[in-house]
Structure formats: structure tokens, C-alpha cells
C-alpha positions in Angstrom: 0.0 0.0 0.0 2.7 2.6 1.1 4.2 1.8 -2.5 1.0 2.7 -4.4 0.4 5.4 -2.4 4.4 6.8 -3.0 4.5 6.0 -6.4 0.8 8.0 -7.0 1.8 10.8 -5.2 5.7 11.2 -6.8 4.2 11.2 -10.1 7.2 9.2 -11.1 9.1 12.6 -10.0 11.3 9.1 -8.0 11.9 5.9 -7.8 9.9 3.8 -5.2 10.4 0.0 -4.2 8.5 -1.6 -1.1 9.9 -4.9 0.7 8.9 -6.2 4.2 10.7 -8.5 6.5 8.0 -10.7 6.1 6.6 -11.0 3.2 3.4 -12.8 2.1 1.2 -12.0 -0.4 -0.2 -8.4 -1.7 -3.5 -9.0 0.2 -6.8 -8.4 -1.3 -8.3 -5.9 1.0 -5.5 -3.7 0.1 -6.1 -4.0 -3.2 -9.3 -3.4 -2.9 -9.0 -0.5 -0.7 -6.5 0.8 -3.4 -9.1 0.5 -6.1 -11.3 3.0 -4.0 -9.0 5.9 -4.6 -7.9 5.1 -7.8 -4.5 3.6 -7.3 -4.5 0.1 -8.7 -1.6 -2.2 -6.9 -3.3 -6.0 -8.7 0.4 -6.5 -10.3 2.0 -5.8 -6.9 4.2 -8.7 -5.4 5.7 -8.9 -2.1 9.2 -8.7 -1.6 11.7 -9.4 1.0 14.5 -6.7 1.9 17.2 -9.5 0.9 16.0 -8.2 -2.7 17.5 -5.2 -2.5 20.7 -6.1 -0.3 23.7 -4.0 -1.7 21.3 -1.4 -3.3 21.5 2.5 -2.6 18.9 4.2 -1.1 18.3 8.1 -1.1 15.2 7.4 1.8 13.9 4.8 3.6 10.7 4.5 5.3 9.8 1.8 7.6 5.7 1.5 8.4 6.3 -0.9 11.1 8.3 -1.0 14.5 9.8 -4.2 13.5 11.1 -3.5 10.3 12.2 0.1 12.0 14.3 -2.2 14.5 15.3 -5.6 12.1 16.0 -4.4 8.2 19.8 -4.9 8.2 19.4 -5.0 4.1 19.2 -1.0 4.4 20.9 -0.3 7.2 23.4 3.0 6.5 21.5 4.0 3.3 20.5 7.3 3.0 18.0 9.2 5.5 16.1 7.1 7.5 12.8 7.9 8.4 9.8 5.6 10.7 6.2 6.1 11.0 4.3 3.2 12.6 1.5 1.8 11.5 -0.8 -1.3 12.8 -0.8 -4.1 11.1 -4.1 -4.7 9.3 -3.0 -8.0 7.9 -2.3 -9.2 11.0 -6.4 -8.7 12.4 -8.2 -12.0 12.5 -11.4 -13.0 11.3 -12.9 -12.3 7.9 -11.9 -10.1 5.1 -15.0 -7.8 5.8 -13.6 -7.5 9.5 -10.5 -6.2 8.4 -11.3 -4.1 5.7 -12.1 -0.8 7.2 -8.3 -1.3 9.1 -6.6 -1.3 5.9 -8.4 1.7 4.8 -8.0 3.3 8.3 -3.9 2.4 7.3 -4.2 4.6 4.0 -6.7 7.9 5.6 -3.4 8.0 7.3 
């Protein structure tokens, strides 16, 4: 989602890649939620940050206090900057349960 919503609002003014520590699968309530304000992310994978070991980064931006604390892969690159965000994946129970969290995730 946060690569959607950087790539969007960059206008391709710069170069965005998104990569978790553990990555799944791009999950359908954020597509969905996506789809809503007209950014479509269906050809989005997961990634882990072993993809982009050895790259160079001009900003990173971790959405989660884990990743903040455990992404060795960018460690040193660039500014670093963190803002937290709950998990909306991580809610159990149905996909209509958790759908309103993942668009909570993107009103902020």
C-alpha cells in the first residue's frame, strides 16, 4: 500500500520499491481499498529486503516498528525515516472484518 500510495503521489518525480521482513502476499483488502482511490496495486508482489541487499537508497521508510528495529538490508543508506502503523493483515477474522483497518492504514 505505502508503495502505491508513494509512487501515486511522486508522479514518477522518483523511484519507489517496497519490501517487508516478512513477506506474504499483496492482500486483497489492500487492493481493494486501493481500487477505491484510484490507485491500482493487482500487479504488486511482495518482496523481502534480501531483494535489494547492496542497493542504494536516497530514503527509507519503515511503516512498522519491526522493520524500523530488524532491516539490516538498508541499514546506513541514506535518511532514515519511521512512522508506525498497525498491522491490518495481522487482524483475525474475515476479510469484511478487516477491511475498514486497511483503509484506516491509507486515511493515514
Amino acid at each position: 500500500m505505502a508503495e502505491g500510495l508513494l509512487r501515486h503521489a511522486g508522479g514518477g518525480r522518483f523511484e519507489v520499491s517496497s519490501a517487508g521482513t516478512r513477506p506474504g502476499h499483496v492482500r486483497p483488502e489492500a487492493i481493494a481499498v486501493m481500487k477505491e482511490i484510484g490507485i491500482d496495486i493487482s500487479g504488486y508482489r511482495s518482496k523481502h529486503v534480501d531483494e535489494f541487499a547492496g542497493s542504494a537508497f536516497d530514503l527509507v521508510l519503515t511503516v512498522c516498528d519491526h522493520a524500523n528495529e530488524t532491516c539490516p538490508a538498508v541499514a546506513g543508506h541514506g535518511r532514515r525515516l519511521h512512522k508506525a502503523f498497525d498491522d491490518p493483515a495481522a487482524l483475525a477474522g474475515r476479510d469484511y472484518f478487516r477491511s475498514p483497518a486497511f483503509l484506516d492504514s491509507v486515511d493515514k
